[in-house]
N, C-alpha and C positions, 0 to 999 in steps of 0.2 A: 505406458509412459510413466518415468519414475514423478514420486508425487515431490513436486520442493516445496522444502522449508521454507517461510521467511514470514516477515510481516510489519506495522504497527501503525499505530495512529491516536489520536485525540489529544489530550493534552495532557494526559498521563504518560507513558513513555514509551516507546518502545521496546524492548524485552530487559528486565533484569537479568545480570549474568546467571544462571544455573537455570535459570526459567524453560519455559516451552516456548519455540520461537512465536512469535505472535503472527500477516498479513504475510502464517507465522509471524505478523508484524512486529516495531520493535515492543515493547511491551504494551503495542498500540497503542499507544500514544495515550495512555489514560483512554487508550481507547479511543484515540481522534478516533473514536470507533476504527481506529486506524485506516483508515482508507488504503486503497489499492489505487492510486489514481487506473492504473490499467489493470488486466485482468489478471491471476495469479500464475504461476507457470503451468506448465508456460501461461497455463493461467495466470498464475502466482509470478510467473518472470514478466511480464510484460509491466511497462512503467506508465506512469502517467504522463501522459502525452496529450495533446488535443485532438489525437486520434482514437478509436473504438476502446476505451478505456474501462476498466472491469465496471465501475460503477457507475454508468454513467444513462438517465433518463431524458429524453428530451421534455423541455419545459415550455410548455405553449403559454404565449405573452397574453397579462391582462387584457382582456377585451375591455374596449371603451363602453362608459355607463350606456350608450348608444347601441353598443349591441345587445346583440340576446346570445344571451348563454348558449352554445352548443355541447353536450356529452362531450368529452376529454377522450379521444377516441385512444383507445389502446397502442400501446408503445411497444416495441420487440427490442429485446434485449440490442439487436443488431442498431434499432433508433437510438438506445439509451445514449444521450449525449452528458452524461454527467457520472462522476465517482466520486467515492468516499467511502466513509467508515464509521463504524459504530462500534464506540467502545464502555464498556461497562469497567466502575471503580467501583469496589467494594466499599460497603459503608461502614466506617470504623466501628459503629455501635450496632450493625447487620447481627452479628452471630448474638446479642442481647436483647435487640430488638424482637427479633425472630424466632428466642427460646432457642438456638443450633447452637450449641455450645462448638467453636472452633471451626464454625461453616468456613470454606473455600472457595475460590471461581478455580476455573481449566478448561482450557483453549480445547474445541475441538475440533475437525476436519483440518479446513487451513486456516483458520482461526488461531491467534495467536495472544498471546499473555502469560498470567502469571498468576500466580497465589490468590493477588488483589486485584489483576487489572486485563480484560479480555478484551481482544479490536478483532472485529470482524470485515471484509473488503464486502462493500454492495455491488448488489448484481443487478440490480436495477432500480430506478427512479421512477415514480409517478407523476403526472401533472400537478400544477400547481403550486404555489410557495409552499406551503406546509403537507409534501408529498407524503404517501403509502412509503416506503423504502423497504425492498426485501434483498432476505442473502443468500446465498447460496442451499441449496435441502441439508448438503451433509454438515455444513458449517454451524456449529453452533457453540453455548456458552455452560460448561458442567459445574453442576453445584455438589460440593461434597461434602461432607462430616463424616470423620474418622477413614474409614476405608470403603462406605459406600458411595456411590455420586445417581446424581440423575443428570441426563441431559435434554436440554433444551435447545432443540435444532429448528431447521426451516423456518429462521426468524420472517416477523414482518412487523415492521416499525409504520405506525398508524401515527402522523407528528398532528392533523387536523382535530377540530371535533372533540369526541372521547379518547383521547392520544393513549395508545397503548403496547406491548408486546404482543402477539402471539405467535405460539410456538407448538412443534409436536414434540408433545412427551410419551415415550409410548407409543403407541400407533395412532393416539387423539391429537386433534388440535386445539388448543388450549387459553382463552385472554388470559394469559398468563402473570403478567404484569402489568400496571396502572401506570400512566406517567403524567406524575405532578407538576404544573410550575415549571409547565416548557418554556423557556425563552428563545426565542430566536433574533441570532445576528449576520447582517452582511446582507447581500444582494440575491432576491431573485434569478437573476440574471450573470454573477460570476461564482462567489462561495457564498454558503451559507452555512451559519454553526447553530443547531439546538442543542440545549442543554435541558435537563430535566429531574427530578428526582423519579427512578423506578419501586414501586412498594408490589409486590406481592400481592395478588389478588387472593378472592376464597378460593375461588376454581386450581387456580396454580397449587396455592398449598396444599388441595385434597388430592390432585396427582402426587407434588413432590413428597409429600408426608411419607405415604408408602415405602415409596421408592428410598430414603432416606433412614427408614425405621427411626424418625427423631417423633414420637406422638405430639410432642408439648409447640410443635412447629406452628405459627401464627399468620396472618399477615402482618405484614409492615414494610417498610423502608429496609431494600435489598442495595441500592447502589446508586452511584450517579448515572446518569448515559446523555455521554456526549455524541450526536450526531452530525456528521461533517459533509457537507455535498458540495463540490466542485465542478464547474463547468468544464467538460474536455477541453473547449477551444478558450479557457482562461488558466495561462502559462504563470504557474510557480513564481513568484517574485526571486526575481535574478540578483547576487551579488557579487561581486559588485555589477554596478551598473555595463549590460550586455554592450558587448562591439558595436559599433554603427551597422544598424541594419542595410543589406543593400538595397539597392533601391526598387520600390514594389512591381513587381509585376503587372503587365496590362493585364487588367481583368478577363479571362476568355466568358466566351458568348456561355450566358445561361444553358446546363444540361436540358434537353428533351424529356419530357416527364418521363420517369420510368428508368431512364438512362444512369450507368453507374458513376457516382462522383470519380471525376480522375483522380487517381493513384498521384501520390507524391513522390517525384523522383526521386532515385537515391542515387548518395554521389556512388562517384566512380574512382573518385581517390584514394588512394590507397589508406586506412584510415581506421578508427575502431567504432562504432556509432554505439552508444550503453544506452538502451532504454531501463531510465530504474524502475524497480520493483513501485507501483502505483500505490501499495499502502504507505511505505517510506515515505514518499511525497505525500502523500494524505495528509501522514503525522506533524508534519514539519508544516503544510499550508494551516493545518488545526491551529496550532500553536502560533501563527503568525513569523511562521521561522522563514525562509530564503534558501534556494539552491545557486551557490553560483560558478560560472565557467571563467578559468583562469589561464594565462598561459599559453592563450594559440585554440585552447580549448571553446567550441561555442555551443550554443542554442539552437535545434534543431526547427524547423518548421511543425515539424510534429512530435515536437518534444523530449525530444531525443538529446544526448549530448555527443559530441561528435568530438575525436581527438585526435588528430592528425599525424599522419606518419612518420618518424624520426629518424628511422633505418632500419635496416633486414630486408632479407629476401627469404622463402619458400622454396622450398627444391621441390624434384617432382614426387617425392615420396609425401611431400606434408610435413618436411622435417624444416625446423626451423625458428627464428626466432626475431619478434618483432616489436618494437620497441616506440611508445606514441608519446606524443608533447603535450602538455597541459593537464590541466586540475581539474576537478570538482570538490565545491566546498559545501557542505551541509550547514546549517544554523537554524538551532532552535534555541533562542535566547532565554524563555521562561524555563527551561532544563538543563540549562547551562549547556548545550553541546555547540561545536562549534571545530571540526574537524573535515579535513581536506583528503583528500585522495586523486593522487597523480604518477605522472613519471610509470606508466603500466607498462608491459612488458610479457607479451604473448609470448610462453615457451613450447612449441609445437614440437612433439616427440613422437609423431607418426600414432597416436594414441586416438582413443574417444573421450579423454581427459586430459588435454592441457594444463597444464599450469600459468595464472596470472599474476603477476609481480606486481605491486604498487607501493610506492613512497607515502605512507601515512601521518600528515602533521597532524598532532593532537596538542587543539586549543582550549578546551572545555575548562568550566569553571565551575564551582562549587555554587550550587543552588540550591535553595532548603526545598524539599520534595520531589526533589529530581531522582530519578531512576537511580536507582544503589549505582551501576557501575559505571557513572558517567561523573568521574571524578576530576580535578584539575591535571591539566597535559603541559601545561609552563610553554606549549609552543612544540613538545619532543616528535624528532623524527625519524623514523623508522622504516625501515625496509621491510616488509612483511609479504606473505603469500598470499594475495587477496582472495582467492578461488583459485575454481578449474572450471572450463567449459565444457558442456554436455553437449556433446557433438552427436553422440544418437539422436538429439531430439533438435538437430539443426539441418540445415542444407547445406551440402559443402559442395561447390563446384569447383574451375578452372575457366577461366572465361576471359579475351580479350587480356593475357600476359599478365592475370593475378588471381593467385588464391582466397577464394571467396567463403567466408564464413558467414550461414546467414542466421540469425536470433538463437543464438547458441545459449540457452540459460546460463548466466553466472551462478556459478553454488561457491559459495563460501567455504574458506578454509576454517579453521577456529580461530586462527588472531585476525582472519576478515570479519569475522561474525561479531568478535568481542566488542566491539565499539557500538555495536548496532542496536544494544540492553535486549529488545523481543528477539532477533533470529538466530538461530543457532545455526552450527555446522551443519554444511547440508542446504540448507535453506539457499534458496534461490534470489537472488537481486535485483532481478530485472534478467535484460537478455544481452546478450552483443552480438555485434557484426564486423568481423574482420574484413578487411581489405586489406592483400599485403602482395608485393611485386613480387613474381614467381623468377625464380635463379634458376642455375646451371644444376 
């Protein structure tokens, strides 16, 4: 399976233009630790949804002063009901502090950032307010001076307690980093943001020293880290304000213990469903930003956004072309972004790479510390190539008189990626699912 690009999160940004894509997120969001609401492609492609989302732990509710404590019985990645992201900013006065004359960060596995700013998507959650949070083994965060680096992989974010990093460097595991003057905001129960100052412990510096050939390397104060945790089943704030929801369904009878939650239907209309890439969403929940559906455009049940069919049909070769109604609008207003994407337009050429079309409004606005290449858009709009779909890593059937695409990774063109600061070409966005009336 090819690996995709993408990524970002915190409140730093999503990828700088020239950067390594971040959640490959965007330059994760200062690292909203970037979150991945879902998991990345297709780890990486899958979006944040209130369904099995990459970061996501279940969180067992305060016991009343009445009860008695019971052990926090271990969670499986498959429980983790929660995602996010952990993103580290570099500390202006790091490479002084630290004796590294010109030290660096660099994003690495699917980890995404830049120069100054790395988000990683969590892979799982711990119990309690102030959880364990770990990331992925290959995933981690490379420190460099000049042409050497070390990296710091198999994070685990300890937020409780003696709140700390550790990490393997090398073939050790390492309390690698101390974290000062955690703060924590938001809910238990939907997001929650810590914040922290990271410094370098001794143990860290006598691995990275080495590795680094810098001898005068110290501890001190390496960076911020922003960590971001999201409830699967608490949905993105919508803008504008979402359609009138239909009306709820009868509750069905309680599952049998044991018994697998039902499946959520999927429509059968002919239609495009985007699950975006979950750090994207991370980044933008971090920052207090809004996803919204415009246009005909809606809100999935499981998070998904769905855009309805406008024309075209599928021949029986898979050639074809199909053309969907409505928006989605990003906003993250402390980074000035604030751009739309609509009017999509599936070109189906008998390939395992389609072509997707989209109408690009770019509203962004000049913010002091916002990602370099999220500059002001005056409203301009543009026709661009948004991706192509990776149809090796999808299911494609014929079923009931329509051509079915099912979680096809979006991979980004390069004028799809530009807007995103972390992810570059390549880089995957989530996933889609076509649905399109099969022709003569």
């Amino acid at each position: 399976m090819r690996r995709s690009p993408a990524r970002p999160t915190g409140s730093a940004a999503p990828r700088a233009q020239g950067t390594r894509s971040l959640p490959r997120f965007a330059s994760i969001a200062a690292l909203a630790v970037a979150v991945g609401v879902v998991s990345t492609a297709p780890a990486a492609a899958t979006a944040a949804a209130p369904a099995p989302v990459s970061a996501a732990a279940s969180l067992v509710p305060a016991a009343s002063p009445a009860a008695s404590p019971a052990p926090a019985p271990a969670v499986s990645r498959a429980a983790n009901r929660w995602v996010g992201s952990t993103v580290f900013t570099l500390s202006s006065s790091a490479a002084r502090s630290l004796r590294a004359p010109g030290l660096q960060l660099a994003p690495a596995g699917e980890a995404s950032g830049s120069a100054r700013i790395v988000g990683l998507a969590t892979q799982h959650v711990g119990a309690g307010a102030r959880p364990t949070v770990r990331h992925a083994p290959r995933d981690g965060v490379r420190l460099r001076v000049g042409g050497r680096s070390v990296l710091l992989r198999d994070l685990r974010v300890t937020l409780s307690g003696k709140a700390g990093i550790s990490a393997r460097i090398g073939g050790a595991r390492v309390s690698a980093i101390e974290l000062r003057s955690v703060r924590m905001q938001g809910s238990a129960e939907a997001t929650r943001t810590f914040t922290a100052k990271a410094r370098l412990t001794a143990a860290g510096v006598r691995r990275i020293k080495a590795g680094l050939r810098t001898p005068r390397l110290r501890a001190g104060t390496l960076a911020t880290v922003r960590v971001t945790l999201i409830a699967a089943t608490t949905p993105i704030p919508v803008d504008p304000a979402p359609a009138p929801a239909a009306p709820a369904p009868v509750p069905a009878a309680p599952p049998t213990a044991g018994a697998p939650a039902p499946a959520v239907p999927e429509t059968t209309t002919p239609s495009l469903d985007w699950t975006i890439r979950s750090s994207w969403l991370g980044y933008l929940a971090a920052g207090n930003g809004t996803v919204g559906a415009d246009g005909g455009a809606t809100r999935t049940a499981t998070g998904s956004y769905l855009l309805p069919a406008a024309g075209g049909t599928v021949d029986a070769a898979g050639v074809g072309a199909i053309a969907l109604s409505g928006s989605v609008r990003f906003r993250h207003p402390s980074h000035g972004i604030d751009m739309e994407f609509g009017a999509f337009e599936v070109r189906l050429d008998g390939t395992q790479r389609p072509v997707v079309m989209a109408t690009y409004t770019n509203r962004n606005t000049e913010v002091e510390g916002a990602p370099g290449n999220v500059g002001p858009g005056g409203g301009a709009v543009t026709r661009i190539p948004f991706g192509t779909l990776d149809l090796a890593e999808s299911v494609v059937t014929r079923e009931a008189g329509q051509y079915v695409i099912r979680r096809a990774p979006i991979l980004l063109s390069a004028e799809g990626a530009a807007p995103f600061i972390a992810y570059h070409e390549g880089d995957a966005l989530g996933a889609m699912t076509l649905r399109a009336p099969l022709g003569s």
